[in-house]
Backbone as JSON, one array per atom type, in Angstrom:
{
  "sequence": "XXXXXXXXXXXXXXXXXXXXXXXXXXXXXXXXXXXXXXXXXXXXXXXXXXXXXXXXXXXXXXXXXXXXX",
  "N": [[-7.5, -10.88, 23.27], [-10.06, -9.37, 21.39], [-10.18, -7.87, 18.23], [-12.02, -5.8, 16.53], [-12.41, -6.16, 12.85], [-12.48, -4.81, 9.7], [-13.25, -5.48, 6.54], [-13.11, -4.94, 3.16], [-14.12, -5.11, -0.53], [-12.23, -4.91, -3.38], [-11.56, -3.61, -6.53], [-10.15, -6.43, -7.86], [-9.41, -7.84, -5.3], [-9.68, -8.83, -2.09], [-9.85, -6.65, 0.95], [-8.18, -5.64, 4.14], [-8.45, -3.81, 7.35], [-7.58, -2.86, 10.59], [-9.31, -1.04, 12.55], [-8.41, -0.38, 15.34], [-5.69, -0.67, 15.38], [-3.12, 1.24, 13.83], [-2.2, 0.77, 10.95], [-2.13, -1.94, 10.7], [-2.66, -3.71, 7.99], [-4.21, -5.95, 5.62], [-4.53, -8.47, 2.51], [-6.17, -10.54, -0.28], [-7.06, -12.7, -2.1], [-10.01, -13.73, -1.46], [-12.66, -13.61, 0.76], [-12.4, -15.31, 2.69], [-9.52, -15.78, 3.04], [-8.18, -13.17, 3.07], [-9.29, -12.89, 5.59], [-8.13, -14.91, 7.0], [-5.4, -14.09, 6.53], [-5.39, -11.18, 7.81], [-5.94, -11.91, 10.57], [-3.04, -13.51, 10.76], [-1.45, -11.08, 9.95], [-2.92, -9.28, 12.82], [-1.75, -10.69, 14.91], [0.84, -10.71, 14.46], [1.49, -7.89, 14.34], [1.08, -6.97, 17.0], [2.9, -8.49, 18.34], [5.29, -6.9, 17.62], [4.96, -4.74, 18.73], [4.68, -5.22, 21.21], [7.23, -6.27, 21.57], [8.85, -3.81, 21.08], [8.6, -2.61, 23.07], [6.3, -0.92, 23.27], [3.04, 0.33, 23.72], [0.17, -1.8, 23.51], [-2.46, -1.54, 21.98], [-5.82, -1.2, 23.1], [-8.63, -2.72, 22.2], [-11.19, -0.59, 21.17], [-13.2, -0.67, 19.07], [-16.45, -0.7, 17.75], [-18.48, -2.5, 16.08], [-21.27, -2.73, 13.7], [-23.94, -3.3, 12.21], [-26.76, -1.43, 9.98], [-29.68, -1.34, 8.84], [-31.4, -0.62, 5.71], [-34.25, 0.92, 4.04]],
  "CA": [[-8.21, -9.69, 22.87], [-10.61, -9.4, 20.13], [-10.25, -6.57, 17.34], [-13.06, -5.47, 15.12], [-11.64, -6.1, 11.7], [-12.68, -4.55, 8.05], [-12.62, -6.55, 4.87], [-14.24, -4.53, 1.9], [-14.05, -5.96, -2.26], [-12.07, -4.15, -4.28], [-11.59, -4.43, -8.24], [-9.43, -7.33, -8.01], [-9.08, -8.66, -4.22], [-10.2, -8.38, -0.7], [-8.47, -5.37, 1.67], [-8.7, -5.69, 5.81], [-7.6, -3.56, 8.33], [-8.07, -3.25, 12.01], [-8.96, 0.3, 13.2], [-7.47, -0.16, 16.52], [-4.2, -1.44, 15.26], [-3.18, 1.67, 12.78], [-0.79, 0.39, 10.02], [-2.09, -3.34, 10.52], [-3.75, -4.23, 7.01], [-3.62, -7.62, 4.32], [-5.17, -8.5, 1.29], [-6.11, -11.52, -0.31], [-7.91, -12.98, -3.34], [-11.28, -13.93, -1.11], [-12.6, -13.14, 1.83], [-11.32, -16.51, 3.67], [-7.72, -15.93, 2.77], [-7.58, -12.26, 3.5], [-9.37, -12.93, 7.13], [-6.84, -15.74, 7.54], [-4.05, -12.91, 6.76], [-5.64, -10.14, 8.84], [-5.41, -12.67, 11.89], [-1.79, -13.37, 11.07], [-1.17, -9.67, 10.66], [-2.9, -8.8, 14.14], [-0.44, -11.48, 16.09], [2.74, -9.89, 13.78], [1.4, -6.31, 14.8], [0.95, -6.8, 18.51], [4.36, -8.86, 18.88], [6.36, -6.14, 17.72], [4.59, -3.87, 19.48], [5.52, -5.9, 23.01], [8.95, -6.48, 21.69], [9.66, -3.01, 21.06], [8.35, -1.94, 24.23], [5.03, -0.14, 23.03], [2.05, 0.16, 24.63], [-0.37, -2.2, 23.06], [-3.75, -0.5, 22.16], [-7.18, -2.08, 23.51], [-9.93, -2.98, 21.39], [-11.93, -0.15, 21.47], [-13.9, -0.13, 17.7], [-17.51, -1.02, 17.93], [-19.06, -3.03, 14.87], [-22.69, -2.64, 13.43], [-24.84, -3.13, 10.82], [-27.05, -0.43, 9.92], [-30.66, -1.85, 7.67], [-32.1, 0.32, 5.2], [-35.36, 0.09, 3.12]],
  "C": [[-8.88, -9.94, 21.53], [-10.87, -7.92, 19.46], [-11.21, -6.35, 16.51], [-11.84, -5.21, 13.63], [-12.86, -5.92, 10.11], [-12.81, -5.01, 7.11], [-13.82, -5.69, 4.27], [-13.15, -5.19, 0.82], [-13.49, -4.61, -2.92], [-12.29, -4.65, -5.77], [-11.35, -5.55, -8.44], [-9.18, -8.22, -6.64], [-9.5, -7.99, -3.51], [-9.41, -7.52, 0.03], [-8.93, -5.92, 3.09], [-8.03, -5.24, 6.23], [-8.82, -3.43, 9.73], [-8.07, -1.38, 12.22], [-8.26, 0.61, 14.29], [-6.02, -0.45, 16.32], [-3.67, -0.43, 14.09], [-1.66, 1.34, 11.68], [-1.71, -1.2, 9.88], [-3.62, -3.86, 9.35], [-3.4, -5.97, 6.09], [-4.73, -7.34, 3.28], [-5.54, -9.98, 0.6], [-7.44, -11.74, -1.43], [-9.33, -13.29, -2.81], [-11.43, -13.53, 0.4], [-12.18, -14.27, 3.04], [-9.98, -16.19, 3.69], [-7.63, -14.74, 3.09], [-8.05, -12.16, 5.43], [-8.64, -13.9, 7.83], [-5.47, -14.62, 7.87], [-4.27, -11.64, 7.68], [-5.37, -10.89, 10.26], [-3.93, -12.41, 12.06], [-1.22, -12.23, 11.3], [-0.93, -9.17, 12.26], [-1.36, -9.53, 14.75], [0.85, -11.03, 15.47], [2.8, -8.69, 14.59], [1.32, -6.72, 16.46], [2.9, -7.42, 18.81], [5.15, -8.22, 18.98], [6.04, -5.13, 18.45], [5.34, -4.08, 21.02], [6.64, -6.03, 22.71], [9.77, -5.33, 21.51], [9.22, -2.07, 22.26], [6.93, -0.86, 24.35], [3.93, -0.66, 23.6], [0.86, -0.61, 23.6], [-1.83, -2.38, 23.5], [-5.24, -1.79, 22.45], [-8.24, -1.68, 22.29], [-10.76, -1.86, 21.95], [-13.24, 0.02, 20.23], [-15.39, -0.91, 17.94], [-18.24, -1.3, 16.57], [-20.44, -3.07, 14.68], [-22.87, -2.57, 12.32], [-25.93, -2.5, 11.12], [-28.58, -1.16, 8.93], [-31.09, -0.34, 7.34], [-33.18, 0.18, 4.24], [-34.87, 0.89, 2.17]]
}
């Protein structure tokens, strides 16, 4: 499955979460290292999901960029 995933810049480090996955965020000093940790996240967040018997949610978030003059 593939999740649409987030990463905005804060003051100090990168944030990412997954809208379809709610709870599953990371962080990380650049945007390589926090989309490395949002990966690991997802596969943490889905495992426990299947191991605690939960229904594990489908990609439904739809990604776009928007231009503006």
């Amino acid at each position: 499955m593939k999740y649409a995933v987030v990463i905005e810049k804060g003051p100090k480090n990168y944030g990412a979460y997954v809208p379809d996955l709610l709870g599953c965020v990371a962080t990380g000093k650049t945007p390589a290292i926090v989309r490395e940790r949002i990966e690991q996240a997802i596969a943490a967040h889905v495992a426990s999901l299947r191991e605690h018997g939960e229904p594990v949610p489908k990609p439904t978030t739809i990604a776009a960029y928007a231009s503006v003059a």
